[in-house]
C-alpha positions, 0 to 999 in steps of 0.5 A: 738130107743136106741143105748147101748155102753158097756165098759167091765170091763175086762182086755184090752189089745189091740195090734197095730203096728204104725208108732208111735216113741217109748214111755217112760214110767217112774216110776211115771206111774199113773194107776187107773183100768178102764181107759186105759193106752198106752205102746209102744215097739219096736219088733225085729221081727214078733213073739209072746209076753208075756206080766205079771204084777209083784209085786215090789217083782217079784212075777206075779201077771197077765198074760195078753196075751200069745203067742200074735203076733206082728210084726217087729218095733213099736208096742203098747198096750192098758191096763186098769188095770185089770188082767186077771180074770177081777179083779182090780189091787189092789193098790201098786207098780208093774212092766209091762214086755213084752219078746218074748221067753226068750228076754226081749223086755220092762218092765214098772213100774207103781203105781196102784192107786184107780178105775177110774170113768167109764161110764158103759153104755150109752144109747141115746134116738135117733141118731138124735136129733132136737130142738123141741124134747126131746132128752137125755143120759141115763149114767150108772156110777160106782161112783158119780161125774159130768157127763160131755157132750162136742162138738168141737165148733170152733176148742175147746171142749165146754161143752153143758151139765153137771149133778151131779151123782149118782151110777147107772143110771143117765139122762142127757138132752140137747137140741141141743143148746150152750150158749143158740143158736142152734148148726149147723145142721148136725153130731155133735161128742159128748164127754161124761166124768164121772169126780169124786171129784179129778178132774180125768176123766174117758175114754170120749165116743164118740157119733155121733149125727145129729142134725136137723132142726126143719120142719115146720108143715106138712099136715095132713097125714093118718099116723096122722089121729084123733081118731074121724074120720073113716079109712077104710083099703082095700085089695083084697081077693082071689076071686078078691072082695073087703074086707072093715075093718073098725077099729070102728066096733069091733061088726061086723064080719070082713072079712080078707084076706088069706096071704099064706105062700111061699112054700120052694124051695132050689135050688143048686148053679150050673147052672146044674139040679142035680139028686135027688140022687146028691143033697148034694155031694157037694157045688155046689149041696148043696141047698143053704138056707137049713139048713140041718146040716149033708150036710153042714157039709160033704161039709165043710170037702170035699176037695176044688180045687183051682187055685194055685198061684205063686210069694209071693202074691200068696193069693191076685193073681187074674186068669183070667178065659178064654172063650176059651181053650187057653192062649189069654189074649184078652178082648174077651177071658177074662170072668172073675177072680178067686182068687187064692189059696182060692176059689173053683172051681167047675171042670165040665170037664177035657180036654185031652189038659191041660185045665179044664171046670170050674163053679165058681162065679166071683170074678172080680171088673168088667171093670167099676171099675176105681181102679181095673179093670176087666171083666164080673159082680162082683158075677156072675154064670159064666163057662170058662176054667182053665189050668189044671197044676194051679188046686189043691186039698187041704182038709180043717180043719176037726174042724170047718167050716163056713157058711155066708149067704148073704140073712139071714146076719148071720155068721154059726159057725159049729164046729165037725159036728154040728151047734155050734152058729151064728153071726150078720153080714154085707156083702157087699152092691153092688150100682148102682155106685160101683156093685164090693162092692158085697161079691162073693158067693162060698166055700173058704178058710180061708188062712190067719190072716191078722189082723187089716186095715185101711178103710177110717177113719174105722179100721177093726180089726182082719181081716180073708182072706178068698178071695183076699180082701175079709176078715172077720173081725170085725164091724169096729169103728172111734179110736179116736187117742187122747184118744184110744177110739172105737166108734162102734156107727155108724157101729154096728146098721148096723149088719143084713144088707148090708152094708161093700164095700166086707168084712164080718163084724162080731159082737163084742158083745159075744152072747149067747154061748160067741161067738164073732169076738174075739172067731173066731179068737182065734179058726179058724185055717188056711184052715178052710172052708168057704161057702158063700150063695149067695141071688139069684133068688130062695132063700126066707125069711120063715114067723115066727111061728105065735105063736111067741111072740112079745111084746111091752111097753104098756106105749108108747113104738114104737117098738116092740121086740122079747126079752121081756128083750130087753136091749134098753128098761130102766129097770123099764119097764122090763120085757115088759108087753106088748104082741101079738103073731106073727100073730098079727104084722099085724093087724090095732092097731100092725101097729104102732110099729117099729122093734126095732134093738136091739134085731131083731124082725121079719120082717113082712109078707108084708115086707118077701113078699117084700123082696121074691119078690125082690129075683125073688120069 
C-alpha cells in the first residue's frame, strides 16, 4: 500500500517555544524558497506578534502572520521563503522583522537566492521492505539533480541508493542492502535529499521502514491455492441446509445466502428509558449515532452544568463523585472523577441538603493506573452525588460546535445550524494493560488552546482541552531536531482508528472543504461545545448502498478503492479502470482485494457484521 508525504508550497512559518538560547542571524543570511530557515527570538512576554518581510527599501513585501501568539522567552520559527500568497520571494535583499504591538522584538536580514531543490512528493511502495521483494520510492522533484537515499550506519549517515533525476516523477529502487550486505532487520530511518548541480540540498525527508527477514518458504495455504484445483466455498443459508458454490461452475445456477442488513437502533446515553416526546432535548436524551442535524445542533447551543473548579488549575481540577451525599473521601464513597470546569453533567435530582443526583461518564484513571490513580472504570455510565454549591451552568458559543464519534473515528464539524464538514481522526485506544487510554464520552467543553506538547518522542501540535488531559490536536509527527523536518509517516496511516493514549488527533491534510486541525484552531473559540459519542453496546455500523461503486486496478492492482482517482495509485493508471458495485466486494473473485488506506473504502458486510457484534449487537 502507498504511503504519500506531501510538502506544500505555501508560506511556512512554524512558531515554537524552546529551551533553545538565542539565535543570530547575520547579513550574509542565505535563503532559497522551498527549503526552510530557522529564526530565534526572545518574547518579553506572552502576547501576539507580527511578523513582515521588507524590501532593502522598507517597503512590505509579505505579511506572514498576524496576531500570532507566543509566549514569554525563547521562541522560534520555521520559514520557507514564500509569502503569504504562496509565491516565491523573488531574489534580492530584504529584511525580516517581528514586533509585538508597536515594540520591535527582532529584524533578520537575509539574501533570497534561487528556488531550492524540493521533494514534492514522495511515495513508498510499502513500510516494509524485504530482501526477496522489489521495493521503491516514487520521488516527485521540481528540478533536475541527484536523488539521494541515506540510513544512519554505525553512528554515520550512509548513502544506500542514488539516481539522477528528472522534473517530475522519478523511481528510486533499493534493496535493503549496504555495500552489498543486508542491513539489520528491524526499523530502519531512511533519509531522502533531492540535491541539485551546486551541491545544495533540499529539505531531507524521512521514512521509517522495516526491514524483514526473508521467511523460508511456507506450506501451501488455501490463500494460494493453483488455478487448476477446485475450491468449494460453504456457507449456511437460513434454513440451516447447506449451500455449496463452486467458482468453476459459472453454467450452473448457484444459490447464495441472504445477508440481512442490521435494523437501526439509536439509543441515548442515559441509563433512564426516555419518553418518545424527550428524545432529543438533550445530550443525554440524544441517540447517540443518529445524525439528525437539528438535535444535534440545538444540544450543542443548550447550556451545559459543569462542576466548577478552584485554585489556578481549576481546567485540570478532578472532582471526586460520591456514592453517598456526604463529604467522605473514603475508597468506598469514592465512585469516580469529573473534571471540572469542562464536562457536563447530566443533573437527575437536586436535594434539599446541598447535594445533587448526577449521571456522567467517568473521567478517572481508574485505581490500576500507577501514574494517576483513581476510582471505578475509565468511561463508564456511571451516578453519585455532587455538591450542589461546585455545580454551574454555562452557554456555549452559538458559532459552531463538534461532534467526535468514537465508533465512525470522525470529527463533526457543525458550524450555524448546519453540518458544515468532517474530519479523519483517532480516539484513544484502551488496552487490557492501560484501559485509562480510553476518550471518555460526554458533552464538553472546549475551555482552552493549549497549544503544542511533547508526548514521548510525538509532538502533538495545537492541542485544544476539551477534558482535563484530554485534548484535541493534530496527528502527531517525530521532528527531526537537525533539520526541522515532520514525519507524520507513522502516525498518519492510523487516522479512521484508535490509536492516541486519550487525545483526539485530528488529520492535517485539508479535505474537500479546506477543513484541517489548522482551520479548527483558526476558527473555534473558547466554549465551544464538544460531544463526544461513545461506541457502547447499541451503536452499529450501517452497510453501504450496494449500488456504490468501488474499483480496482485491473493491471495488478490489491486494493480496492473508493475514489477512482485515488492518490496511492501512479497516475498513469488513473483514472481506475477497474470497477464492481458495492454488493460485489463479497463475492469469490473480489476476495482478493484489500482496502486501501488512502482514501477509505468501505468495510465489508462480514467485517460491519463483526464489528456489530463486537458492540453487543
Amino acid at each position: 500500500m502507498f504511503r504519500k508525504l506531501f510538502v506544500i508550497l505555501t508560506v511556512i512559518c512554524l512558531i515554537y517555544t524552546t529551551g533553545l538560547t538565542e539565535m543570530t542571524i547575520s547579513a550574509e543570511t542565505f535563503v532559497r524558497p522551498g527549503k526552510s530557515q530557522s529564526f530565534a527570538f526572545i518574547s518579553p512576554e506572552d502576547g501576539e506578534v507580527n511578523i513582515r518581510i521588507l524590501k532593502q527599501g522598507g517597503d512590505i513585501v509579505s505579511t506572514l502572520q498576524k496576531a500570532l501568539h507566543v509566549k514569554q522567552g525563547n521562541n522560534y520559527f520555521l520559514w520557507n521563503g514564500y509569502s503569504e500568497d504562496g509565491n516565491p520571494i523573488p531574489k534580492g535583499n530584504y529584511t525580516l522583522l517581528i514586533s509585538m504591538g508597536d515594540a520591535l522584538l527582532a529584524q533578520f536580514p537575509f539574501i533570497a537566492g534561487d528556488i531550492s531543490p524540493v521533494i514534492m512528493s514522495l511515495q513508498i511502495s510499502s513500510a516494509k521492505l524485504r530482501s526477496d521483494e522489489d521495493w521503491y520510492i516514487h520521488v516527485e522533484t521540481n528540478m533536475k539533480g541527484t536523488i539521494s537515499a541515506s540510513i544512519n550506519i554505525d553512528g554515520e549517515m550512509q548513502v544506500v541508493a542514488q539516481m539522477p533525476s528528472e522534473i517530475g516523477q522519478n523511481t528510486l529502487y533499493w534493496d535493503g542492502n549496504y555495500n552489498g550486505a543486508p542491513l539489520s532487520a528491524g526499523m530502519h530511518m531512511l533519509s531522502v535529499s533531492l540535491i541539485d548541480d551546486t551541491g545544495f540540498s533540499s529539505s531531507p525527508h524521512y521514512i521509517a521502514v522495516n526491514i524483514k527477514p526473508t521467511p523460508a518458504p511456507s506450506p501451501q495455504t488455501t490463500d494460494n491455492i493453483p488455478q487448476n484445483t477446485e475450491v468449494i466455498y460453504t456457507v449456511e443459508s437460513t434454513d440451516g441446509t447447506e449451500i455449496t458454490d463452486s467458482p468453476e461452475e459459472t453454467t450452473a445456477p448457484v444459490a447464495t445466502a441472504e445477508v440481512s442488513k442490521p435494523k437501526k437502533t439509536y439509543k441515548p446515553p442515559t441509563l433512564d428509558e426516555v419518553p418518545p416526546e424527550e428524545i432529543g432535548s438533550s445530550f443525554w436524551k440524544l441517540p447517540a449515532g443518529d445524525m439528525n442535524e437539528d438535535a444535534i445542533w440545538q444540544v450543542m447551543i443548550q447550556p451545559i452544568t459543569i462542576v466548577k473548579g478552584t485554585g489556578k488549575r481549576a481546567q485540570t481540577e478532578m472532582y471526586r463523585l460520591r456514592a453517598k451525599p456526604d463529604t467522605s473521601m473514603a475508597n468506598e464513597n469514592v465512585l469516580g472523577e469529573i473534571t471540572c470546569e469542562s464536562q457536563g453533567v447530566n443533573v437527575l435530582k437536586t436535594l434539599d441538603n446541598g447535594w445533587s443526583y448526577v449521571e456522567v461518564y467517568n473521567s478517572s484513571y481508574g485505581p490500576d493506573c500507577k501514574a494517576r490513580r483513581g476510582w471505578g472504570n475509565s468511561d463508564e455510565l456511571i451516578r453519585g452525588y455532587v455538591e450542589t454549591n461546585r455545580l454551574a451552568s454555562v452557554t456555549p458559543r452559538t458559532d459552531h460546535g463538534l461532534l467526535i464519534d468514537k465508533l465512525t473515528q470522525r470529527l463533526y464539524i457543525f458550524k450555524e445550524g448546519k453540518l458544515f464538514s468532517e474530519l479523519l481522526i483517532s480516539t484513544g485506544k484502551p488496552t487490557s494493560k492501560q484501559p485509562w487510554n480510553e476518550t471518555p464520552s460526554g458533552e464538553f467543553l472546549m475551555v482552552s488552546k493549549t497549544g503544542g506538547f511533547w508526548a514521548g518522542n510525538l509532538y502533538c501540535d495545537m492541542a485544544m482541552r476539551i477534558n482535563g488531559g484530554c485534548l484535541i490536536h493534530e496527528v502527531p509527527y517525530i521532528l527531526n531536531e537537525a533539520t526541522d523536518y515532520h514525519d507524520y509517516s507513522s502516525q498518519e496511516p492510523l487516522l479512521g482508528t484508535k490509536a492516541s493514549h486519550g487525545c483526539v488527533r485530528v488529520q492535517r491534510k485539508k479535505n474537500d472543504e479546506g477543513v484541517n486541525m489548522q482551520w479548527l484552531w483558526n476558527n473555534i473559540g473558547i466554549n465551544t461545545k464538544v460531544l463526544v459519542w461513545d461506541d457502547m453496546p447499541g451503536r452499529f455500523h450501517e452497510y453501504p448502498e450496494d449500488n456504490m461503486m468501488i474499483y480496482y486496478n485491473p493491471q495488478g492492482g490489491k486494493y480496492y478503492h473508493a475514489d477512482k482517482r485515488c492518490p496511492s495509485i501512479k497516475s498513469r493508471y488513473l483514472p481506475l479502470s477497474g470497477s464492481f458495485t458495492y454488493a460485489e466486494l463479497d463475492n469469490a473473485e473480489n476476495q482478493k482485494f484489500t482496502p486501501c488506506k488512502r482514501c477509505d473504502p468501505p468495510m465489508r458486510k462480514s467485517e460491519i457484521d463483526e464489528l456489530n457484534r463486537q458492540n453487543g449487537f
